[in-house]
BAMAR-461794 format. One line per field, with one value per residue (C-alpha): residue number from 1; residue in three letters; x negated, y, z. Coordinates in nm, 2 decimals, m for minus. Layout:
BEGIN
k = NUM/...
r = ALA/...
px = X/...
py = Y/...
pz = Z/...
This chain:
BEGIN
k = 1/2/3/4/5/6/7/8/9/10/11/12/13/14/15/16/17/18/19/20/21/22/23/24/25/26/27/28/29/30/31/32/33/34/35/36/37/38/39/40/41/42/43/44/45/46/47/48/49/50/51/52/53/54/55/56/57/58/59/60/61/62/63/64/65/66/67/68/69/70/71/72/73/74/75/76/77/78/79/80/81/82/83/84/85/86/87/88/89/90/91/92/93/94/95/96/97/98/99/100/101/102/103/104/105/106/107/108/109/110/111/112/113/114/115/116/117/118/119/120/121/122/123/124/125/126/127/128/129/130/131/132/133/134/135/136/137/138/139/140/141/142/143/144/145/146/147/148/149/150/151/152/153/154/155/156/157/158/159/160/161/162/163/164/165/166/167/168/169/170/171/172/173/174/175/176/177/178/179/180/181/182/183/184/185/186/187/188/189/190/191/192/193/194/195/196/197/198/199/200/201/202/203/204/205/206/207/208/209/210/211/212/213/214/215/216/217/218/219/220/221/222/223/224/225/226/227/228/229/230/231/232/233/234/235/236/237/238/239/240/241/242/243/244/245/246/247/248/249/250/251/252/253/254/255/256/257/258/259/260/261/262/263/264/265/266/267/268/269/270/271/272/273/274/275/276/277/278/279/280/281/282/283/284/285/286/287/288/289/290/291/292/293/294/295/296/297/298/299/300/301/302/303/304/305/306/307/308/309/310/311/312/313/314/315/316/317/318/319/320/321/322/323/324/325/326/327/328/329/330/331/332/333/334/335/336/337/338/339/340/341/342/343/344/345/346/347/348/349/350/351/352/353/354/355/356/357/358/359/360/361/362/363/364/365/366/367/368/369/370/371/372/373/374/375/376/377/378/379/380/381/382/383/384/385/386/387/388/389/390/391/392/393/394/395/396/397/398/399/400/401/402/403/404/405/406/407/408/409/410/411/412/413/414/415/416/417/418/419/420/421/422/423/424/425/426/427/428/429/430/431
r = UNK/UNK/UNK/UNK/UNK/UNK/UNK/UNK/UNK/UNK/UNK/UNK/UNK/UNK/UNK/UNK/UNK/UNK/UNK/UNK/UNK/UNK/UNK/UNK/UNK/UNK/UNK/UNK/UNK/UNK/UNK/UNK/UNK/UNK/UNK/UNK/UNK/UNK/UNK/UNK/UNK/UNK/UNK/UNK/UNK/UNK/UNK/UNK/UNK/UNK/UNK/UNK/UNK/UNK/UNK/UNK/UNK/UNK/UNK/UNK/UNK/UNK/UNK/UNK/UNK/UNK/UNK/UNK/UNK/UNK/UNK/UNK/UNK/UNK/UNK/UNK/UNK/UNK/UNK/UNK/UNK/UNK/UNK/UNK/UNK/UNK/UNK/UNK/UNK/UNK/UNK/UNK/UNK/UNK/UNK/UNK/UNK/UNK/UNK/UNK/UNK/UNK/UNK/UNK/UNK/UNK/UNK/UNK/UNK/UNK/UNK/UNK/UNK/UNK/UNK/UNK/UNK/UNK/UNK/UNK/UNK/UNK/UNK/UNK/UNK/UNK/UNK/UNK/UNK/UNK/UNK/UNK/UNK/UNK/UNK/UNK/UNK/UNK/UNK/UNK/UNK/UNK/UNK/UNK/UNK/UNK/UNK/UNK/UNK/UNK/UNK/UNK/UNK/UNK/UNK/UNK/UNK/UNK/UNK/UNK/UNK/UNK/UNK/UNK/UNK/UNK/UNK/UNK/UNK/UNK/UNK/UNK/UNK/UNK/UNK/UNK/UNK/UNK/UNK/UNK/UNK/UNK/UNK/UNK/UNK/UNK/UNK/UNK/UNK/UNK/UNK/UNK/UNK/UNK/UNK/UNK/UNK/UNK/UNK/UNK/UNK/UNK/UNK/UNK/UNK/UNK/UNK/UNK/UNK/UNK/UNK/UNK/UNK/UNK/UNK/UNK/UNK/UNK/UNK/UNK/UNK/UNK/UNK/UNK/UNK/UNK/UNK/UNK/UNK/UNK/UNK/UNK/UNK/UNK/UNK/UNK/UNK/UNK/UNK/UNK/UNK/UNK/UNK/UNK/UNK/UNK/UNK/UNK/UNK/UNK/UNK/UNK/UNK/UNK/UNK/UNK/UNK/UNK/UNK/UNK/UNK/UNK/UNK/UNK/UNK/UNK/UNK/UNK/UNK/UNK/UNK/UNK/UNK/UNK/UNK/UNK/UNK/UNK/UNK/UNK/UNK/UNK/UNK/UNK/UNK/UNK/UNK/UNK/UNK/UNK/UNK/UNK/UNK/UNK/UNK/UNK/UNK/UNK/UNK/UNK/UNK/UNK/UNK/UNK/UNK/UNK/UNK/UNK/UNK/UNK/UNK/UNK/UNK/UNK/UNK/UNK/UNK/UNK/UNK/UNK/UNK/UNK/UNK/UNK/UNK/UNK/UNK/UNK/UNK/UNK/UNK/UNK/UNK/UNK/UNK/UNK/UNK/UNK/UNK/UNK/UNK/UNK/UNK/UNK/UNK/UNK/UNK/UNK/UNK/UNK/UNK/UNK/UNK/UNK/UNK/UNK/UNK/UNK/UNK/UNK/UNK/UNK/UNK/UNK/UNK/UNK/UNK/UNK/UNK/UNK/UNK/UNK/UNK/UNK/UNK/UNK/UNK/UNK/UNK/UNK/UNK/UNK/UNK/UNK/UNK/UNK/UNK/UNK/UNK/UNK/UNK/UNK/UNK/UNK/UNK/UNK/UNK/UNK/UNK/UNK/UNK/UNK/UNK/UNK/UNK/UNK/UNK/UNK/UNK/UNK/UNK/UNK/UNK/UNK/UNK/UNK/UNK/UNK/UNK/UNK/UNK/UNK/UNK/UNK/UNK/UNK/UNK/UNK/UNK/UNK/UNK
px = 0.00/m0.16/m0.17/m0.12/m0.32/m0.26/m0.45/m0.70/m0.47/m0.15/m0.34/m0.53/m0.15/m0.02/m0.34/m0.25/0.18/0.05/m0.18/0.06/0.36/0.10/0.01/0.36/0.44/0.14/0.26/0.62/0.46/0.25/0.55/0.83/0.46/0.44/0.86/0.81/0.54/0.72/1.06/0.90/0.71/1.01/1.24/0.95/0.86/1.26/1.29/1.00/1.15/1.52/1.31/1.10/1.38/1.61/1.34/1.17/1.42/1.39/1.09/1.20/1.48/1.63/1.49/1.60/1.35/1.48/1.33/1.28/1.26/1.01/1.17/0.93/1.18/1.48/1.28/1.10/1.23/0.99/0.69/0.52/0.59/0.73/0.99/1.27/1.17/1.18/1.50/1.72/1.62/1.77/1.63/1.93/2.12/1.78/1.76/2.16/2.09/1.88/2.08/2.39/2.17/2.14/2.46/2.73/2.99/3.30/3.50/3.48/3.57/3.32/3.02/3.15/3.14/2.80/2.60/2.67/2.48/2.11/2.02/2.08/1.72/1.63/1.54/1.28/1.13/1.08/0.98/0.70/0.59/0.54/0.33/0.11/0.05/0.16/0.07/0.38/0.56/0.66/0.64/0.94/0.81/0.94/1.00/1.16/1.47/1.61/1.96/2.28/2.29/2.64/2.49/2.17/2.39/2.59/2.31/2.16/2.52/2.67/2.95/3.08/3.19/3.54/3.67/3.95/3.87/4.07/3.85/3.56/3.29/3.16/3.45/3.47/3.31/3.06/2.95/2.99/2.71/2.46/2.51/2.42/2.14/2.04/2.08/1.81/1.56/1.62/1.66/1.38/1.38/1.03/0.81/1.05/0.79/1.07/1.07/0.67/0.66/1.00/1.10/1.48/1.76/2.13/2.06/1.98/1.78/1.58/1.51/1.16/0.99/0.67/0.83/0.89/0.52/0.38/0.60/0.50/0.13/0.11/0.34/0.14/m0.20/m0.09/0.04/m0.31/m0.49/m0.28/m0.19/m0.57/m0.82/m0.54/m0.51/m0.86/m0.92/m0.66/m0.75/m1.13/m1.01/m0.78/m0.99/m1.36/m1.29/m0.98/m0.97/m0.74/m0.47/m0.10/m0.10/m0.26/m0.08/0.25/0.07/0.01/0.37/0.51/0.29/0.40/0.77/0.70/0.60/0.97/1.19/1.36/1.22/1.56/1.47/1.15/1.37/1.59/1.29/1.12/1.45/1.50/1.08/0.98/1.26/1.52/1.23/0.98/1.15/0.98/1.14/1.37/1.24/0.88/0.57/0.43/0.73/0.79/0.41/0.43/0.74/0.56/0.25/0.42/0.60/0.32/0.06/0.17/0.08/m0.28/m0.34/m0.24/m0.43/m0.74/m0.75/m0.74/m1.03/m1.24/m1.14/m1.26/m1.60/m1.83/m1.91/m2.27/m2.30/m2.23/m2.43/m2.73/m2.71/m2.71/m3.00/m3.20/m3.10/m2.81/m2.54/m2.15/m2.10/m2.39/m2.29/m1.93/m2.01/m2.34/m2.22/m1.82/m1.65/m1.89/m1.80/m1.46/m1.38/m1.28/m1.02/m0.91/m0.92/m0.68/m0.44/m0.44/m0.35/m0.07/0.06/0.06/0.21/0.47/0.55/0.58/0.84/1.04/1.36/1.56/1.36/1.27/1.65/1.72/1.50/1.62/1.41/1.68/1.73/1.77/1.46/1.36/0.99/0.72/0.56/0.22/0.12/0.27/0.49/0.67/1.02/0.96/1.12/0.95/1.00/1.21/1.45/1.45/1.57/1.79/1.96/2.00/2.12/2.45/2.47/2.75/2.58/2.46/2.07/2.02/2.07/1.78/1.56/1.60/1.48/1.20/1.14/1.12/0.84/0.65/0.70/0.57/0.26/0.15/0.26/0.09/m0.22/m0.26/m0.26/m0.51/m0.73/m0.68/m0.79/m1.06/m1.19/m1.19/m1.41/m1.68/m1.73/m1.67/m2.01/m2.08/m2.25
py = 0.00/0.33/0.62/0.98/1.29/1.61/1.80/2.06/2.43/2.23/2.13/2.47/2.61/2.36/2.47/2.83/2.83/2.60/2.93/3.14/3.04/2.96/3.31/3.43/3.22/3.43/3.70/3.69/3.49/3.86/4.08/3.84/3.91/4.25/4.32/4.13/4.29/4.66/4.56/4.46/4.81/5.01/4.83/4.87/5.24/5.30/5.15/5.37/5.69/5.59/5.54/5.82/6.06/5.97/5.92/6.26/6.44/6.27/6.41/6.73/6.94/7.27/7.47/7.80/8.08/8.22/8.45/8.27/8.45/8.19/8.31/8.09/8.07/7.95/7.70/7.60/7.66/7.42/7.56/7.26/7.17/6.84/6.69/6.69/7.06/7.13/6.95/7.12/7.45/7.67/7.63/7.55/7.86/8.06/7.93/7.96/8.33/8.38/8.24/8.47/8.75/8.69/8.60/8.80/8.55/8.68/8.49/8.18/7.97/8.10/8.08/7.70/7.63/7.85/7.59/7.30/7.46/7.37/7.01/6.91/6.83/7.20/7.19/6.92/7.08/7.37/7.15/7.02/7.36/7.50/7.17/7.24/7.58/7.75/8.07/8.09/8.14/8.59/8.60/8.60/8.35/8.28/7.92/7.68/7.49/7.13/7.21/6.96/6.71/6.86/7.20/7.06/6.82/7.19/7.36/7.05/7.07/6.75/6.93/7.15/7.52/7.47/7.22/7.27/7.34/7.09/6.87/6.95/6.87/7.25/7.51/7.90/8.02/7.82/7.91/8.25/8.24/8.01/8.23/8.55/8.35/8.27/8.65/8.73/8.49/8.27/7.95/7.78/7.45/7.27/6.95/6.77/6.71/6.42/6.17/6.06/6.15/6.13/5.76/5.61/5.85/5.91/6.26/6.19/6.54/6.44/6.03/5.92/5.62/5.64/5.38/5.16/5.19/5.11/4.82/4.70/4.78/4.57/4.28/4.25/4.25/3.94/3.78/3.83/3.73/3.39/3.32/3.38/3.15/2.86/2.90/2.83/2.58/2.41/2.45/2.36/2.04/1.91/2.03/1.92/1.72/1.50/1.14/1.16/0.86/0.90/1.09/1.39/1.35/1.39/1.69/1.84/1.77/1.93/2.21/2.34/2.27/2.48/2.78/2.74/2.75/3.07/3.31/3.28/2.95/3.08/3.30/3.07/2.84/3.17/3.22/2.87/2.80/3.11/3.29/3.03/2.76/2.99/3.25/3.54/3.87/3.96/4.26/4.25/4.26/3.99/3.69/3.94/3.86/3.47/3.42/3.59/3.41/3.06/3.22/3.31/2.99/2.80/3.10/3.11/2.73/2.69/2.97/2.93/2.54/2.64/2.91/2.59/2.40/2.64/2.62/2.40/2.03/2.15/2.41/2.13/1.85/2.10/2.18/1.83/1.76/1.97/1.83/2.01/1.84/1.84/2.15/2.36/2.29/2.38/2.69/2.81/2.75/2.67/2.92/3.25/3.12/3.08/3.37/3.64/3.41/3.31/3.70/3.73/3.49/3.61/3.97/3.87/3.67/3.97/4.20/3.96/3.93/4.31/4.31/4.05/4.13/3.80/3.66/3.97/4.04/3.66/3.75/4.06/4.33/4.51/4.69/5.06/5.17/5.51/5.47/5.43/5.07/5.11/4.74/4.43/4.36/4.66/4.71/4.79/4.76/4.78/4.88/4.67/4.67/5.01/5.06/4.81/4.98/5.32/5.15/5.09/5.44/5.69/6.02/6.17/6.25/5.88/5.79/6.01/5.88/5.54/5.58/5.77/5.47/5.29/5.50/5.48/5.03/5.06/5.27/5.02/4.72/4.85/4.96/4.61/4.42/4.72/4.60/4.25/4.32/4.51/4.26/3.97/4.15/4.29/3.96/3.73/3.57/3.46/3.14
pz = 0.00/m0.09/0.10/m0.01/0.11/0.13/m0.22/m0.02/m0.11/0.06/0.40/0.42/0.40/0.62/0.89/0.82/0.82/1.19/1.28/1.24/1.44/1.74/1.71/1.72/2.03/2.21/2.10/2.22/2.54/2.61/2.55/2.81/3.03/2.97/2.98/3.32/3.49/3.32/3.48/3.80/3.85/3.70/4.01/4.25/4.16/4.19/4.58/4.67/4.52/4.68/5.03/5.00/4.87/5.17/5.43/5.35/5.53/5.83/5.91/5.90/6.12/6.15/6.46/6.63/6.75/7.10/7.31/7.65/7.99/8.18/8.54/8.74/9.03/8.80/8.60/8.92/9.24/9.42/9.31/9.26/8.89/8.97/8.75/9.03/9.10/8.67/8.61/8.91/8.84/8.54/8.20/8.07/8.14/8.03/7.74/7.65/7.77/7.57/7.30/7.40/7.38/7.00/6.90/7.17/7.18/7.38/7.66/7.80/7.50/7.22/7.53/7.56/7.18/7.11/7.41/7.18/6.92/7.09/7.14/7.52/7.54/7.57/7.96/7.87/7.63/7.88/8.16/7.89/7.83/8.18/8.25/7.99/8.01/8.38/8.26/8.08/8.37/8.39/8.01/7.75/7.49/7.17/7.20/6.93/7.03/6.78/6.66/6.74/6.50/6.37/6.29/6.15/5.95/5.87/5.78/5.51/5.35/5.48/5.62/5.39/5.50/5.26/5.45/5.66/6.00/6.16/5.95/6.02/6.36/6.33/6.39/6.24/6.56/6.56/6.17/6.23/6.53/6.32/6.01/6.24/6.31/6.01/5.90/6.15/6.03/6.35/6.21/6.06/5.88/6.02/6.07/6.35/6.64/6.76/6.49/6.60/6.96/7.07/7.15/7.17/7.21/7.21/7.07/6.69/6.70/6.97/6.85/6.80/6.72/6.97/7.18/6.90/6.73/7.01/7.14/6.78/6.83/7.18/7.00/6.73/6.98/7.16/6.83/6.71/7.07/7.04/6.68/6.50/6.73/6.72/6.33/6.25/6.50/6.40/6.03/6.14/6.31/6.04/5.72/5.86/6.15/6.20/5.99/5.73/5.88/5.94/6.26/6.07/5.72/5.95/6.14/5.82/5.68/5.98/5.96/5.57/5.70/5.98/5.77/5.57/5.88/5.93/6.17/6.38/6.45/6.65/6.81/6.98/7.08/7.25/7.42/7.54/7.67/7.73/7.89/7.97/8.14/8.21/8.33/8.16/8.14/7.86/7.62/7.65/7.35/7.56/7.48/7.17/7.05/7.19/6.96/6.68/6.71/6.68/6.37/6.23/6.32/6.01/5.74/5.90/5.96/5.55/5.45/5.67/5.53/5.16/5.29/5.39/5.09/4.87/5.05/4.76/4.90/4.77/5.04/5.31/5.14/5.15/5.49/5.62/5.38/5.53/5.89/6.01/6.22/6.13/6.37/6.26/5.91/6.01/6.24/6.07/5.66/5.62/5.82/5.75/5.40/5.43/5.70/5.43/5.32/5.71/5.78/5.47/5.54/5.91/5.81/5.58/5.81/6.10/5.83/5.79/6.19/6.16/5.97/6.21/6.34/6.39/6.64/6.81/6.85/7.00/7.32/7.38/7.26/7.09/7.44/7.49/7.66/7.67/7.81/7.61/7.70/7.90/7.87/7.75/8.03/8.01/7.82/7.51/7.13/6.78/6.46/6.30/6.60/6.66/6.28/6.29/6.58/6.41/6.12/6.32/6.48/6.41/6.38/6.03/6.18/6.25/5.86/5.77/6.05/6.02/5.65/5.78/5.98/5.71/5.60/5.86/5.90/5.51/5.54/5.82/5.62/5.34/5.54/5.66/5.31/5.22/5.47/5.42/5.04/5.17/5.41/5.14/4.91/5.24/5.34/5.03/4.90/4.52/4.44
């Protein structure tokens, strides 16, 4: 039986028709790449311009300039500048004197409704001022006072001046005043010096997050303390150590399932061992950062094993040529080799605790607490929490600082994968 072949013209246009659709396929393969990455940036570059748009404002607040009388027997009758002595004395009334002064209201009632135009955190700010500076005290200062939340939420448009009074959280009167203030270049629209020292508040105008940043701050410390040291040894025992049998192949299967189950999970068992056996106290970065670190133990066991596993066999066979035993070659070779990887994984993994709300929420730490935490058995809250509360608050101001919030959680979160980037490439080594 005889074969037929292909003359040479209709095989080099066989090879060539062959070339050509190949060529094609990488071609539409770059473009679905391209189109992919392109849509990818365009949705990422539009969440950070929605957060950034609506969290800008939160920084910010409107302000009013008054002329404060700093009667040192009013604002402190003691003498001694104690906080019992500040807070019974009369900065209030001096500083909604000095607010009448400006504005004239008339009777009882228009007095009444022009008080509730400064925040009701006016006498602290005073008390804060006399403590740092005593020689205040027999001058009239110009002193800048947070506005309510209604007229700040007035004056950025949110309440609109056409609506009908009976409609509307700021009455006539009260417009009237804060456009005579306005006219007299009183009000001022500044920095807010709440939203980064103040900490948790009922007052929207006078919320911060310093409470919360450092709650997360001390959580995240005794996440690292307990999580990072029990990562890599287990990683070090496992990958260079342990024989491979079926004790350590289930270790290891348990170990990747751990790292899929939800971060709730960890929450009840933190509830149930730490606080329900144990006995710990509820709301605290120390269970907070315990409950964290067995959340995040999994991430930096897997990633500090592929770390080691990327380490060449030729780096170990060289040191045990040369005399080396298994724990120089593992202490003195592997792991400086394989640390920019464990570092890498590590961070990741305490970027992802950050962001942790679930199980942070199951022991508690969603508490109100007003106090900044001193140490990691104090009350405290963190980030996530403390935007997840305002979240569910009522008042207008609260919207704008919870996205500010935001802000702030994703500068540290990206700060963190910055350094972990930065890290790998210090300390990586070529061979």
């Amino acid at each position: 039986m005889s074969k037929k072949f292909l003359n040479p013209a209709d095989a080099t246009a066989i090879v060539k028709k062959s070339i050509k659709k190949r060529r094609a396929k990488d071609s539409r393969l770059k473009l679905y790449g391209r189109f992919a990455v392109g849509l990818a940036s365009c949705f990422l570059i539009f969440l950070f311009y929605t957060i950034f748009e609506k969290g800008t404002p939160g920084f910010f607040q409107y302000y009013v300039t008054l002329d404060v009388n700093f009667d040192k027997e009013r604002i402190d009758p003691k003498g001694d500048l104690s906080d019992n002595s500040l807070f019974s004395g009369d900065a209030s009334k001096i500083v909604n004197e000095a607010l009448f002064i400006l504005i004239e209201p008339k009777g009882r009632k228009e007095k009444k409704e022009a008080k509730k135009i400064i925040s009701s955190g006016k006498d602290v700010r005073i008390a804060k001022m006399v403590k740092q500076n005593p020689n205040l005290f027999g001058t009239v200062t110009k002193v800048k006072f947070a506005l309510d939340d209604d007229i700040d939420s007035f004056l950025r448009g949110y309440i609109k001046r056409e609506t009908p009074e009976n409609e509307r959280r700021v009455n006539d009167n009260v417009i009237k005043f804060i456009d005579k203030l306005n006219a007299e270049g009183r009000i001022s629209y500044n920095f807010s010096d709440y939203i980064l020292s103040g900490s948790a508040s009922g007052n929207p105008e006078m919320a911060g997050i310093k409470g919360a940043f450092v709650g997360s701050i001390l959580t995240l410390f005794v996440c690292l303390l307990i999580a990072f040291p029990l990562g890599v040894a287990t990683a070090i025992y496992l990958e260079e150590i342990a024989k491979k049998n079926k004790i350590t192949e289930f270790i290891e299967v348990n170990i990747n399932n751990l790292a899929a189950v939800p971060s709730v999970v960890f929450g009840i068992m933190g509830l149930a061992i730490f606080i329900g056996i144990f006995g710990m106290p509820r709301s605290i970065p120390l269970v907070g950062g315990m409950v964290l670190a067995l959340m995040t133990l999994p991430t930096i066991i897997i990633s500090s094993r592929a770390a080691i596993r990327a380490v060449p066999p030729s780096v170990r066979d060289a040191a045990l040529g040369i005399g080396a035993s298994k724990l120089q070659t593992i202490f003195h070779h592997v792991i400086p080799l394989a640390m920019p990887g464990m570092l890498t994984g590590t961070i990741i993994g305490m970027a992802q605790a950050l962001g942790e709300t679930a199980p942070l929420l199951m022991i508690g730490m969603v508490a109100f607490i007003v106090d900044v935490p001193n140490s990691v058995v104090d009350p405290g809250t963190v980030l996530p929490v403390q935007i997840f509360m305002w979240a569910d608050f009522a008042e207008r101001m609260f919207v704008q600082k919870t996205s500010a919030a935001i802000i702030v959680l994703l500068t540290f979160l990206i700060s963190m994968n910055a350094f972990a980037i930065y890290l790998r490439k210090k300390l990586e080594r070529r061979w």
